[in-house]
LOLUM-942260 format. One record per residue: y, z, x of N, C-alpha, C in turn; residue number from 1. Coordinates in steps of 0.02 Angstrom, whole numbers, plus 50000, padded with zeros to 5 digits. Atoms other than C-alpha are relative to their C-alpha. Layout:
+---------+-------+--------+----------+-------+---------+---------+-------+--------+-----+
| n_north |  n_up | n_east | ca_north | ca_up | ca_east | c_north |  c_up | c_east | pos |
+---------+-------+--------+----------+-------+---------+---------+-------+--------+-----+
|       Y |     Z |      X |        Y |     Z |       X |       Y |     Z |      X | NUM |
...
+---------+-------+--------+----------+-------+---------+---------+-------+--------+-----+
This chain:
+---------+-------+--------+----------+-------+---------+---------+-------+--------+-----+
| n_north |  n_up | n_east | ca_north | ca_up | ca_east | c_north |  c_up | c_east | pos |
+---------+-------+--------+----------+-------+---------+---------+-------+--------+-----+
|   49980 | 50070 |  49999 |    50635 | 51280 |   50643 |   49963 | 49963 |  49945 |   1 |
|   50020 | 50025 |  50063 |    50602 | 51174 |   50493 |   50003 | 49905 |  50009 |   2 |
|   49998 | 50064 |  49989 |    50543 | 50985 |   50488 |   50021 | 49975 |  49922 |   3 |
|   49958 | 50021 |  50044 |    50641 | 50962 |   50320 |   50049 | 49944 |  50003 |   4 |
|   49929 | 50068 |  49992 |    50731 | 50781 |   50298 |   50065 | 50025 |  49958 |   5 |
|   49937 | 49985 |  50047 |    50903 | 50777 |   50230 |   49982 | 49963 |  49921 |   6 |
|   50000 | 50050 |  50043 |    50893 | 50738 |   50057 |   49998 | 49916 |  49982 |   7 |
|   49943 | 50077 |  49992 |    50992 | 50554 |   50077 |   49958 | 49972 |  50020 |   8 |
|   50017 | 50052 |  49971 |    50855 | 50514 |   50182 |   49932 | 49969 |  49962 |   9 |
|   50028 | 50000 |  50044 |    50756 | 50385 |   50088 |   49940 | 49975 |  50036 |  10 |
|   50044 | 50033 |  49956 |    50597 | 50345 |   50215 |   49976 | 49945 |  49969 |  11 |
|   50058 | 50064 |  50021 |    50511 | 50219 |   50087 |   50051 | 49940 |  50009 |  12 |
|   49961 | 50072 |  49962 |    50675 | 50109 |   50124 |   50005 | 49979 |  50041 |  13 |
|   49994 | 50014 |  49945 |    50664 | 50133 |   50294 |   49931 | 49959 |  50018 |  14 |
|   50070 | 50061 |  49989 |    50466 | 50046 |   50278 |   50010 | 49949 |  49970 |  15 |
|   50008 | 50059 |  50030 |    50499 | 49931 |   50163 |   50071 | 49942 |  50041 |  16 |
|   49946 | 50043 |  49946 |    50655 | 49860 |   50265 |   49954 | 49968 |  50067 |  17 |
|   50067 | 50014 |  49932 |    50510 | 49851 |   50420 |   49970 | 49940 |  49967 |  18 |
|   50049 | 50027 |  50048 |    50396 | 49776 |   50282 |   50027 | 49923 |  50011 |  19 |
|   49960 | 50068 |  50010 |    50509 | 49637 |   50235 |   50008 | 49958 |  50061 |  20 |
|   50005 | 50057 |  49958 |    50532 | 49560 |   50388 |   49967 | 49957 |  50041 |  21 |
|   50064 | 50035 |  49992 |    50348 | 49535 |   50428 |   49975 | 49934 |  49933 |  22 |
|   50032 | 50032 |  50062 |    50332 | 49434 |   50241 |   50064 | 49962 |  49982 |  23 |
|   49957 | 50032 |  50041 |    50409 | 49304 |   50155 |   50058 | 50029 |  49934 |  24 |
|   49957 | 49972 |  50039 |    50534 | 49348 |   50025 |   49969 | 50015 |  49934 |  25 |
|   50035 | 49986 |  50052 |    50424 | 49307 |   49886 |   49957 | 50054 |  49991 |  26 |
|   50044 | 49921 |  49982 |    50274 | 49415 |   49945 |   50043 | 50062 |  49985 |  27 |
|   49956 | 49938 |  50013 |    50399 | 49557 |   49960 |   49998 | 50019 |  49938 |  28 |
|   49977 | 49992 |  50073 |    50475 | 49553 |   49790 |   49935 | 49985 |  49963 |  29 |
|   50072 | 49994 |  50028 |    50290 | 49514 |   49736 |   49951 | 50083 |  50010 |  30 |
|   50046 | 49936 |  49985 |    50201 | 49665 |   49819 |   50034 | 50075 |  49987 |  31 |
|   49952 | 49969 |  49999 |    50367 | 49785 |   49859 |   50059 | 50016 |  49946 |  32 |
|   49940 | 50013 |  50037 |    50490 | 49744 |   49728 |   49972 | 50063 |  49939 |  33 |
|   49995 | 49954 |  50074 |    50413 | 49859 |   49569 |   49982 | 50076 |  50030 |  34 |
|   50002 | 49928 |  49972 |    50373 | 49998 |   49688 |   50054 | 50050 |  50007 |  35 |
|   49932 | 49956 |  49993 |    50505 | 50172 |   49698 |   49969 | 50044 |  50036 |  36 |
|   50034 | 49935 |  49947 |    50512 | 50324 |   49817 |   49992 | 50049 |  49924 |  37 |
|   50004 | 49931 |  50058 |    50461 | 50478 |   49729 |   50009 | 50047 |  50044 |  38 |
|   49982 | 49947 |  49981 |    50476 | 50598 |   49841 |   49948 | 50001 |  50075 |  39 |
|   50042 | 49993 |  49952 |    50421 | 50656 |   50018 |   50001 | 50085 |  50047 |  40 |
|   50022 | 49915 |  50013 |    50340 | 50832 |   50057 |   50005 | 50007 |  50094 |  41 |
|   49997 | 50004 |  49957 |    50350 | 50799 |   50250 |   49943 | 49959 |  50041 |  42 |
|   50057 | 50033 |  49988 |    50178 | 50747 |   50286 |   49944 | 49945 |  49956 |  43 |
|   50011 | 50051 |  50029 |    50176 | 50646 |   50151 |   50049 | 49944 |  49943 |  44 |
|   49944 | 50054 |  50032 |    50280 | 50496 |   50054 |   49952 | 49996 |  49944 |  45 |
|   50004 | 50032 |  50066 |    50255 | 50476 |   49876 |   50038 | 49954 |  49974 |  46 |
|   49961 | 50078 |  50042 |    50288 | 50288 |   49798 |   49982 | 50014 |  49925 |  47 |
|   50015 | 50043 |  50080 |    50271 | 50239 |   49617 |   49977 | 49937 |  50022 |  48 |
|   50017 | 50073 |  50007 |    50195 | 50087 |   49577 |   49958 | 49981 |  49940 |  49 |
|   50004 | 50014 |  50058 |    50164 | 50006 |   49403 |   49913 | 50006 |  49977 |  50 |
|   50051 | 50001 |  50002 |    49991 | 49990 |   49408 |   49911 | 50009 |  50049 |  51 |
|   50056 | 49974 |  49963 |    49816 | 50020 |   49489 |   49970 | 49943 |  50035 |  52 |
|   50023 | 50046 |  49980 |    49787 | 49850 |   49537 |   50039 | 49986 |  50075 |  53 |
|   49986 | 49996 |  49975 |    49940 | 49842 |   49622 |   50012 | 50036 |  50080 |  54 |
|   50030 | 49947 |  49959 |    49906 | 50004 |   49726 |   49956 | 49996 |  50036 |  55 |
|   50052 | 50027 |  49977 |    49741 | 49931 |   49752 |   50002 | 49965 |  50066 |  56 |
|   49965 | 50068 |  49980 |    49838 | 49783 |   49825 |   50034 | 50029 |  50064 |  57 |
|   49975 | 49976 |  49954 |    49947 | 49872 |   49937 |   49957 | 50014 |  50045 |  58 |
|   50052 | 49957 |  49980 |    49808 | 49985 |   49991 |   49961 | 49970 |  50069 |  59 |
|   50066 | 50050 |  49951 |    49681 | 49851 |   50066 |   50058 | 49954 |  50043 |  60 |
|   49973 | 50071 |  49948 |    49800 | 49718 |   50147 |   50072 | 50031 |  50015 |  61 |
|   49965 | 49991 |  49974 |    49941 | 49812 |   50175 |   50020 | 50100 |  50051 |  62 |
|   49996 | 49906 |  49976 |    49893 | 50006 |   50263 |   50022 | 49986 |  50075 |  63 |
|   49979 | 50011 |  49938 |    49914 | 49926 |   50435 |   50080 | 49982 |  50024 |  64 |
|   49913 | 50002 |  49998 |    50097 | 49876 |   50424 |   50029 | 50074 |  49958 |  65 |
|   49928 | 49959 |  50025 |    50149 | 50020 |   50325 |   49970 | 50053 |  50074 |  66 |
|   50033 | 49957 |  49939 |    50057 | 50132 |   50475 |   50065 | 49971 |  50062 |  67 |
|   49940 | 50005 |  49944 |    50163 | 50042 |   50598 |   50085 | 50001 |  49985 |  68 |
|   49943 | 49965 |  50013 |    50324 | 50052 |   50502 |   50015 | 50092 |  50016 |  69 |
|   50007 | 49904 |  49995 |    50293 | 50252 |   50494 |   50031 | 50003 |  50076 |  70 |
|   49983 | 49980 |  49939 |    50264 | 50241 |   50676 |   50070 | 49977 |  50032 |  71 |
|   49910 | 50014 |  49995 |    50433 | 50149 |   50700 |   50061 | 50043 |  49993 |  72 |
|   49967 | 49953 |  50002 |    50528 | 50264 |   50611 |   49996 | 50081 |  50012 |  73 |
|   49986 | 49939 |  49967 |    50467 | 50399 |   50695 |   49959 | 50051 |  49948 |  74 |
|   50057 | 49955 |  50060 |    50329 | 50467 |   50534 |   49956 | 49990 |  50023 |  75 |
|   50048 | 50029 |  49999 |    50178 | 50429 |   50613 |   49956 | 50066 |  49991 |  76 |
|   50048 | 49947 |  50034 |    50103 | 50591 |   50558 |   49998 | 50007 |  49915 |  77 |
|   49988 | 50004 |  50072 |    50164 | 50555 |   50391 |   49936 | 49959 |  49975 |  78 |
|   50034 | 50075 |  50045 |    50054 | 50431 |   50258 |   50024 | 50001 |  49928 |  79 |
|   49970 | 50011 |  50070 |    50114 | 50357 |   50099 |   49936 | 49989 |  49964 |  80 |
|   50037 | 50002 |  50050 |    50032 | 50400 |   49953 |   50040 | 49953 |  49943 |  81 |
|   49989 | 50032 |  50075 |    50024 | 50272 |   49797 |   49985 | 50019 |  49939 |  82 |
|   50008 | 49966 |  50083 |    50045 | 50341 |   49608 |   50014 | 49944 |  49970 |  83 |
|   49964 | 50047 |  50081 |    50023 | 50221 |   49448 |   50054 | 50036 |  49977 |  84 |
|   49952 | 49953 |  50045 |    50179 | 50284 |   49354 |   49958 | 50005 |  49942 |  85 |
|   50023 | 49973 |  50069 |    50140 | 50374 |   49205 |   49927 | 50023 |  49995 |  86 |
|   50080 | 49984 |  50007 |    49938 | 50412 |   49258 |   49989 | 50059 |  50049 |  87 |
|   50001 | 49943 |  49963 |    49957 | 50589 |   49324 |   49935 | 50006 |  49987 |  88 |
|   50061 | 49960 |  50022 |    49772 | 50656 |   49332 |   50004 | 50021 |  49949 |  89 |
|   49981 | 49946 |  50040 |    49826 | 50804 |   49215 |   50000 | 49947 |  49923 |  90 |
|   49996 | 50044 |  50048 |    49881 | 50654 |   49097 |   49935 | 49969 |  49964 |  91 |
|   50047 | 50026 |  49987 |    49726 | 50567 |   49112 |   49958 | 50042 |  49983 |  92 |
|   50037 | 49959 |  50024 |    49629 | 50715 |   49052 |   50012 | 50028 |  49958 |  93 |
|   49993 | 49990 |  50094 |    49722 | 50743 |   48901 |   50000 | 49960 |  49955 |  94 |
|   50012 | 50036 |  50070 |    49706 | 50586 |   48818 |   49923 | 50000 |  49957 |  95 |
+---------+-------+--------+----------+-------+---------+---------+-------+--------+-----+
């Protein structure tokens, strides 16, 4: 038996839909809006997100809502990991 999602399914829409309706619109599109899924391994959600500040940002004031989204949709063994785009480690040690 295999805990494999269907492709289609995109969990970081299913938090950030949660997300949104705890926050104003602005907030949202302020905190949420430049973030993308990247991919999710089962026990874990990979986002994008533009920068390290941002990530930062998420990180501290928002781990408790995305924790209860998870548990909503039914991930609560899951956790979303945040990536700057473009600052792979690997990257980051070849410049």
């Amino acid at each position: 038996m295999t805990t494999a999602r269907p492709e289609s399914t995109n969990p970081w829409k299913e938090i950030t839909a949660r997300l949104r309706e705890e926050m104003s619109d602005e907030d949202f599109r302020r905190w949420f809006g430049p973030t993308a899924y990247a991919s999710d391994s089962g026990d874990q959600i990979t986002v994008w997100v533009p920068s390290e500040s941002l990530r930062r940002h998420i990180q501290i004031h928002f781990s408790g809502p995305i924790d209860r989204a998870l548990t909503a949709i039914g991930r609560a063994d899951a956790q979303v990991r945040f990536l700057v785009a473009g600052m792979d480690e690997d990257e980051e040690d070849a410049s």
